[in-house]
Biotite code that builds the C-alpha atoms (Angstrom):
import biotite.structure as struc

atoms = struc.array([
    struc.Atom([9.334, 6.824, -0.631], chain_id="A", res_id=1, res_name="UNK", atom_name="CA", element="C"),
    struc.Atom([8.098, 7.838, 2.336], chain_id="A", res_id=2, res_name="UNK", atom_name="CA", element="C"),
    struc.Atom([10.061, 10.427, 5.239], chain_id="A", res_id=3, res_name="UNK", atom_name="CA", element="C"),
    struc.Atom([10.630, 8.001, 7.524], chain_id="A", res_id=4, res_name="UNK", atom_name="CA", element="C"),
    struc.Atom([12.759, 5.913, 5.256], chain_id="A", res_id=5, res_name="UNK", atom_name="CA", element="C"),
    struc.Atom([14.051, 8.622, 3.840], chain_id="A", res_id=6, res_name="UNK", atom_name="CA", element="C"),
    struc.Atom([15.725, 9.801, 7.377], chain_id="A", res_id=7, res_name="UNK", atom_name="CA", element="C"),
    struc.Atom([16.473, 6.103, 8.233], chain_id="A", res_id=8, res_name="UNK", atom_name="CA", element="C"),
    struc.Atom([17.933, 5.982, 4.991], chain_id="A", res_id=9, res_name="UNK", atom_name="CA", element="C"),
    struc.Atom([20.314, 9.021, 5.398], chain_id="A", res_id=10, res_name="UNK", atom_name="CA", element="C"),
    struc.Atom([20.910, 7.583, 9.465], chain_id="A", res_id=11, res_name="UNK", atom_name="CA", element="C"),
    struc.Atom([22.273, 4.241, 7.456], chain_id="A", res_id=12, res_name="UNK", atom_name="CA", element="C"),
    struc.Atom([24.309, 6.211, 5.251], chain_id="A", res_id=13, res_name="UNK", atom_name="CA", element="C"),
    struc.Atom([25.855, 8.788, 7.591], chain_id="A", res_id=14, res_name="UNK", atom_name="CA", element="C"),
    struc.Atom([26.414, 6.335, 10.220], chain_id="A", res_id=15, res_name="UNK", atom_name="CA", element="C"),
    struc.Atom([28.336, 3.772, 7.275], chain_id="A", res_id=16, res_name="UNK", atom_name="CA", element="C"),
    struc.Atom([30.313, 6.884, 6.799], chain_id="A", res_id=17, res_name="UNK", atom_name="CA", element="C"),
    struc.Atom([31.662, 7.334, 10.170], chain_id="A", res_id=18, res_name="UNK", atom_name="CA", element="C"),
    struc.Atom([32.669, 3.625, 10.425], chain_id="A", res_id=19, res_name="UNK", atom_name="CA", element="C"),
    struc.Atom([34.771, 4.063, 7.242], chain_id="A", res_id=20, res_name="UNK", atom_name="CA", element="C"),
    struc.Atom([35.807, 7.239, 8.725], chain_id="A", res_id=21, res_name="UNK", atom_name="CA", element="C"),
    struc.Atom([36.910, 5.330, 12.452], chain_id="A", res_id=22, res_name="UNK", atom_name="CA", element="C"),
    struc.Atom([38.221, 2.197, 9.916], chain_id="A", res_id=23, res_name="UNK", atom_name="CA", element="C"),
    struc.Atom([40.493, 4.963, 7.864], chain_id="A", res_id=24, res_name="UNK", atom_name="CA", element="C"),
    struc.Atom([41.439, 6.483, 10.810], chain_id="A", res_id=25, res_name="UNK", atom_name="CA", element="C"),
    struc.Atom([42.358, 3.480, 12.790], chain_id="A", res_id=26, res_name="UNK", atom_name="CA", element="C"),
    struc.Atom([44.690, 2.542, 9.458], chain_id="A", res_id=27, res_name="UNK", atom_name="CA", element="C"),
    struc.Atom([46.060, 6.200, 9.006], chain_id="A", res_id=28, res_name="UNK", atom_name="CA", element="C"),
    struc.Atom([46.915, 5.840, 13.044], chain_id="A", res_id=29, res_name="UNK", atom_name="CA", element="C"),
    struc.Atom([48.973, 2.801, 13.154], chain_id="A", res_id=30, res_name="UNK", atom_name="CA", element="C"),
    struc.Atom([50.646, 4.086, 9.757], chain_id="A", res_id=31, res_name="UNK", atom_name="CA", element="C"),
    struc.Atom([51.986, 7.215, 10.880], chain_id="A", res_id=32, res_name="UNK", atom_name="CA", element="C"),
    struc.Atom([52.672, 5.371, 14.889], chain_id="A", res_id=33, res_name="UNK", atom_name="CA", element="C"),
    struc.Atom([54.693, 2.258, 14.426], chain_id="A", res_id=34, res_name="UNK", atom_name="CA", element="C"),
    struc.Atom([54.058, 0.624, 11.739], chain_id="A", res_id=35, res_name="UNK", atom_name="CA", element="C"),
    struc.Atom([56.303, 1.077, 9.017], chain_id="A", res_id=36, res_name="UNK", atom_name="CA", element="C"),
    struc.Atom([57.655, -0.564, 5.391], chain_id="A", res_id=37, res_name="UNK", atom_name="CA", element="C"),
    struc.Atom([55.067, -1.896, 2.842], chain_id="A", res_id=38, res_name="UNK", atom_name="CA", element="C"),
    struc.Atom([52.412, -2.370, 5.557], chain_id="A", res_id=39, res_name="UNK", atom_name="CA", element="C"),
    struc.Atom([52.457, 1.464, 6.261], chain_id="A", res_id=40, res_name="UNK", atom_name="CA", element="C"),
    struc.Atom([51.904, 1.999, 2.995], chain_id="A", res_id=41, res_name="UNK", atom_name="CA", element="C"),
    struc.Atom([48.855, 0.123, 2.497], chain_id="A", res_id=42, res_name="UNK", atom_name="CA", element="C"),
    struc.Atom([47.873, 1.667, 5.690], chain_id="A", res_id=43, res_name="UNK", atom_name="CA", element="C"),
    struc.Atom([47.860, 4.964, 4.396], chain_id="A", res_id=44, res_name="UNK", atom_name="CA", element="C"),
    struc.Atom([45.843, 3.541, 1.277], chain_id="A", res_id=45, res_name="UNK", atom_name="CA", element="C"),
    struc.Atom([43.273, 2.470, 3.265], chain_id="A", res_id=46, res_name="UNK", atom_name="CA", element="C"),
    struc.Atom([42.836, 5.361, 5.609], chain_id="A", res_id=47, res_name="UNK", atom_name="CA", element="C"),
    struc.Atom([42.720, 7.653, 1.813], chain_id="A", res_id=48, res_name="UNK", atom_name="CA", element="C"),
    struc.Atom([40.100, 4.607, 0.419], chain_id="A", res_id=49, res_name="UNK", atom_name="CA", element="C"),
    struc.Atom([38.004, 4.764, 3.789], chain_id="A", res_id=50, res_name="UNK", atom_name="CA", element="C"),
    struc.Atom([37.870, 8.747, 3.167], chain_id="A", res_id=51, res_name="UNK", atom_name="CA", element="C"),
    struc.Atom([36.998, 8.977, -0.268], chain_id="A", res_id=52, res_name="UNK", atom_name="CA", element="C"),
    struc.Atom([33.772, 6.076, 0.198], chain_id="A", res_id=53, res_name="UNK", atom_name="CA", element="C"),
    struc.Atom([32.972, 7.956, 3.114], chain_id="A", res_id=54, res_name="UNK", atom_name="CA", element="C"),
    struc.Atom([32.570, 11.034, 0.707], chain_id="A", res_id=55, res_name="UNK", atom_name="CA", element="C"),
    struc.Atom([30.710, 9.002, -1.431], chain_id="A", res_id=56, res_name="UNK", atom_name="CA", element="C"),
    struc.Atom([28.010, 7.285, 0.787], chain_id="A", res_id=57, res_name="UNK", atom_name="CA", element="C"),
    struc.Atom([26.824, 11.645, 1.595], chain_id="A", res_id=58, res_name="UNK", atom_name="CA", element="C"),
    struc.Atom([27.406, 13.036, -1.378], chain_id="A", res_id=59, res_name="UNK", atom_name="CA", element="C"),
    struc.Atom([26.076, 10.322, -4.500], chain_id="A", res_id=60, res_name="UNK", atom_name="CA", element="C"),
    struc.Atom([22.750, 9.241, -5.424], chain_id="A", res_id=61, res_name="UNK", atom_name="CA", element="C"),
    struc.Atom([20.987, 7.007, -7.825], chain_id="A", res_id=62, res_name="UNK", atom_name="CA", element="C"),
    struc.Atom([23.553, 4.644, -9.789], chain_id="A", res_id=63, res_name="UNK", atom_name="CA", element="C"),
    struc.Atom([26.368, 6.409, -8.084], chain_id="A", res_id=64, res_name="UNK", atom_name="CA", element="C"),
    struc.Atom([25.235, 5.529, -4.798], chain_id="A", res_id=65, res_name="UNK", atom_name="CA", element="C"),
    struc.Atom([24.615, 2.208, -5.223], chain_id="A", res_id=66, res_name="UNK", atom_name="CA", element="C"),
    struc.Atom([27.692, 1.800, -6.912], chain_id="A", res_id=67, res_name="UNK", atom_name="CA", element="C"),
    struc.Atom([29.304, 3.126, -3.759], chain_id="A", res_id=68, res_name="UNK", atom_name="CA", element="C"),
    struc.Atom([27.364, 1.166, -0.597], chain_id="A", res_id=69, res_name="UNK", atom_name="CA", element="C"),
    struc.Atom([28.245, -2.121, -2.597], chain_id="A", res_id=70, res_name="UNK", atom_name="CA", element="C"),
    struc.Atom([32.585, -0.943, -3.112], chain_id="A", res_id=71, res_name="UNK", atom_name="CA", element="C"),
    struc.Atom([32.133, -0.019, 0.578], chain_id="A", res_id=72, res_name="UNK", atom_name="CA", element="C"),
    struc.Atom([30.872, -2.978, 2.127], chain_id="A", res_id=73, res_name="UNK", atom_name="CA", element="C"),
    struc.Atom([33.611, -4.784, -0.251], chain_id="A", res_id=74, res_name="UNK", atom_name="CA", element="C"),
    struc.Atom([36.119, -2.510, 1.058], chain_id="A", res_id=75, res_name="UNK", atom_name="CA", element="C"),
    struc.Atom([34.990, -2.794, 5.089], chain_id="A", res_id=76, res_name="UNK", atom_name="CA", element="C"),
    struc.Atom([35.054, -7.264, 4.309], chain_id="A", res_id=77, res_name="UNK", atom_name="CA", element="C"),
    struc.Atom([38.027, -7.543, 2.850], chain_id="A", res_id=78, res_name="UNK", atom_name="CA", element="C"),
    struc.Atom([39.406, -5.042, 5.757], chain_id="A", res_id=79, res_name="UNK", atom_name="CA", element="C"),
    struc.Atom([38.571, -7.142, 8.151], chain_id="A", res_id=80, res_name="UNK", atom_name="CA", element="C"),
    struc.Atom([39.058, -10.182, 6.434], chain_id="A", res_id=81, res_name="UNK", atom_name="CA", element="C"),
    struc.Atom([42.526, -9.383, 6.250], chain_id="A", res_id=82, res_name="UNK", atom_name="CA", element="C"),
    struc.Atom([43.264, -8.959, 9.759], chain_id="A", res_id=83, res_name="UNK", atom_name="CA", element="C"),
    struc.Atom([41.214, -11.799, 10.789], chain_id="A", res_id=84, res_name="UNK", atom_name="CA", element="C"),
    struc.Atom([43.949, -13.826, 7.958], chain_id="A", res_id=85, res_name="UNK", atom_name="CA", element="C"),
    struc.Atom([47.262, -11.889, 9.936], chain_id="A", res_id=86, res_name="UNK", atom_name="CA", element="C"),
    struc.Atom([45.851, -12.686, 13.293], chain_id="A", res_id=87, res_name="UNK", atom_name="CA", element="C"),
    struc.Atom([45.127, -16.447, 12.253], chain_id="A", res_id=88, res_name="UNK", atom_name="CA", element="C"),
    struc.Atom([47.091, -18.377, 9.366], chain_id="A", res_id=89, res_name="UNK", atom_name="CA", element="C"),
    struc.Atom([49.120, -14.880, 8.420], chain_id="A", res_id=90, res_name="UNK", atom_name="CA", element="C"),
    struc.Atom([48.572, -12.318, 5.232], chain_id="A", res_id=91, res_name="UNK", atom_name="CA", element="C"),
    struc.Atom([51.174, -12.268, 2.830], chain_id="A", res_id=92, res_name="UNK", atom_name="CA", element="C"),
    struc.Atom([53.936, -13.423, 5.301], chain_id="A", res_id=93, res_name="UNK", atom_name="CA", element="C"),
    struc.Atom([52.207, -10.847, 8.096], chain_id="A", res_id=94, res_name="UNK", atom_name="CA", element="C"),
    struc.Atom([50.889, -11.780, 11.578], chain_id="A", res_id=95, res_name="UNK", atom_name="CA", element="C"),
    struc.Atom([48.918, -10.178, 13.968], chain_id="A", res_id=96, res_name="UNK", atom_name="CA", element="C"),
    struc.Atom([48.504, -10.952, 17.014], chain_id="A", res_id=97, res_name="UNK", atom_name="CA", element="C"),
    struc.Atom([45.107, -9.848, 19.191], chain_id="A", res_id=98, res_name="UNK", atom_name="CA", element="C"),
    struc.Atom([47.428, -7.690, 22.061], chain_id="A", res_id=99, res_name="UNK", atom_name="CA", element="C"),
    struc.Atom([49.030, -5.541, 19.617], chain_id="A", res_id=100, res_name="UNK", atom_name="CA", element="C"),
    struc.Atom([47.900, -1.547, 19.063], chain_id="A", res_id=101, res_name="UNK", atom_name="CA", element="C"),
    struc.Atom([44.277, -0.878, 18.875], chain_id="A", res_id=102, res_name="UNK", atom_name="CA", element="C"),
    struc.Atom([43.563, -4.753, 17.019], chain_id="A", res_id=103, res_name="UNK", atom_name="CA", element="C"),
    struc.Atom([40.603, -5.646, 19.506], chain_id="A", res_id=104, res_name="UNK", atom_name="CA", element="C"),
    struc.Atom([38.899, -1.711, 18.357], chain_id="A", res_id=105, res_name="UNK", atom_name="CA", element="C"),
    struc.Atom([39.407, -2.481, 14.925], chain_id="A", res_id=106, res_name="UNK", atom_name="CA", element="C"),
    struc.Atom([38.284, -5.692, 14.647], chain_id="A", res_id=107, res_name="UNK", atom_name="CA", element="C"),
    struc.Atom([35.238, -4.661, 16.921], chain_id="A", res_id=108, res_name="UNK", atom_name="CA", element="C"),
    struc.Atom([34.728, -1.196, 14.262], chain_id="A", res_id=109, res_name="UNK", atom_name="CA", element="C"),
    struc.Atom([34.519, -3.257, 11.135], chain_id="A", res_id=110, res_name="UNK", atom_name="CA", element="C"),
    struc.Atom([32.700, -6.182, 11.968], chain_id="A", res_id=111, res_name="UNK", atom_name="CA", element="C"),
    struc.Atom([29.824, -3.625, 12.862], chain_id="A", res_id=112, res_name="UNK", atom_name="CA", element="C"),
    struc.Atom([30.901, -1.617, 10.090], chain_id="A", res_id=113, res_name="UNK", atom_name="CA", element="C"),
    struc.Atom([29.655, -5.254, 8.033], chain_id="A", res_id=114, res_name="UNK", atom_name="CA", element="C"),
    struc.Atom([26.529, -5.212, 9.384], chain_id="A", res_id=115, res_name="UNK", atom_name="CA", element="C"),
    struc.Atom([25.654, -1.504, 8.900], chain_id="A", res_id=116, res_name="UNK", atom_name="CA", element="C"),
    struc.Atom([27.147, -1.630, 5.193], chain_id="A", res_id=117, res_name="UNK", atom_name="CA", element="C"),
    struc.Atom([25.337, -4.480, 4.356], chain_id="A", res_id=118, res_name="UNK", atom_name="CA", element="C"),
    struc.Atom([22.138, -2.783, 6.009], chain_id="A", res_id=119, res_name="UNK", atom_name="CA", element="C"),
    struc.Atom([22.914, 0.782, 4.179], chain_id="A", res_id=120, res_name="UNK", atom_name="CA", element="C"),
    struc.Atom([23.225, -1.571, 0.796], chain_id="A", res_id=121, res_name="UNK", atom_name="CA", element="C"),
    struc.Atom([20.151, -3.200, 0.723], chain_id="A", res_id=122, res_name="UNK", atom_name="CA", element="C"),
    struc.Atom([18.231, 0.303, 1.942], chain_id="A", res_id=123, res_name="UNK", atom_name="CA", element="C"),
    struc.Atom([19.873, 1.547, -0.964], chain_id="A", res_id=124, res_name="UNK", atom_name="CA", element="C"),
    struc.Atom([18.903, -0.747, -3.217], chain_id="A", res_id=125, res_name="UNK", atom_name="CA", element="C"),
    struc.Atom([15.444, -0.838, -2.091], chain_id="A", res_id=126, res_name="UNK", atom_name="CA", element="C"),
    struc.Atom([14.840, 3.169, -2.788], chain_id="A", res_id=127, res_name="UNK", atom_name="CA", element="C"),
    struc.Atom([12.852, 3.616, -6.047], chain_id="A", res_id=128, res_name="UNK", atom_name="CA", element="C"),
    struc.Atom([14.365, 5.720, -8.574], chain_id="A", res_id=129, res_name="UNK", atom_name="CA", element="C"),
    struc.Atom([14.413, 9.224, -8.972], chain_id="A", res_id=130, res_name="UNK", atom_name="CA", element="C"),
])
């Protein structure tokens, strides 16, 4: 492997950490400002999940860190697959609707947060062993 894809390689994998960082964050936000019962709760899950793979992406390699792009890009699609379900049909008897708190920001932060998963996951893939 060569240094240039080694640094884009790291760029991919710092930058997926900061969107599960901003997608955490936007979930730990809304939990502790408004939004309360059950749905709080899994807030704060997912703000403590977002933190954790963001951990992972910098800190794991080999197995480990291909274990942890492919759990992250699951985690970031089924984030935003569930609010695209509340804002739409509902989720589990929730709806969203596209005016409340910070909704357009997070729906704009993981749908990018796809794309550079997906990206960091097949870079990862990619890299010959060590």
């Amino acid at each position: 492997m060569n240094e240039g894809s080694r640094r884009g390689q790291w760029a991919l994998r710092i930058l997926s950490a900061v969107l599960l960082l901003a997608t955490g964050g936007i979930h730990l936000y809304l939990a502790f400002n408004g939004v309360g019962g059950i749905l709080g709760v899994m807030f704060v899950l997912n703000g403590m999940a977002g933190l954790v793979l963001a951990i992972a992406l910098v800190a794991l390699r080999g197995r480990l860190l291909q274990l942890a792009t492919v759990l992250s890009l699951l985690f970031m699609i089924a984030t935003l697959g569930s609010l695209l379900l509340a804002l739409t049909v509902g989720l589990f008897g929730i709806t969203q609707s596209w005016d409340y708190m910070l909704v357009p920001e997070t729906v704009i932060v993981e749908s990018i947060g796809v794309v550079v998963l997906a990206a960091t996951t097949i870079a990862v893939f990619r890299k010959p062993r060590e």
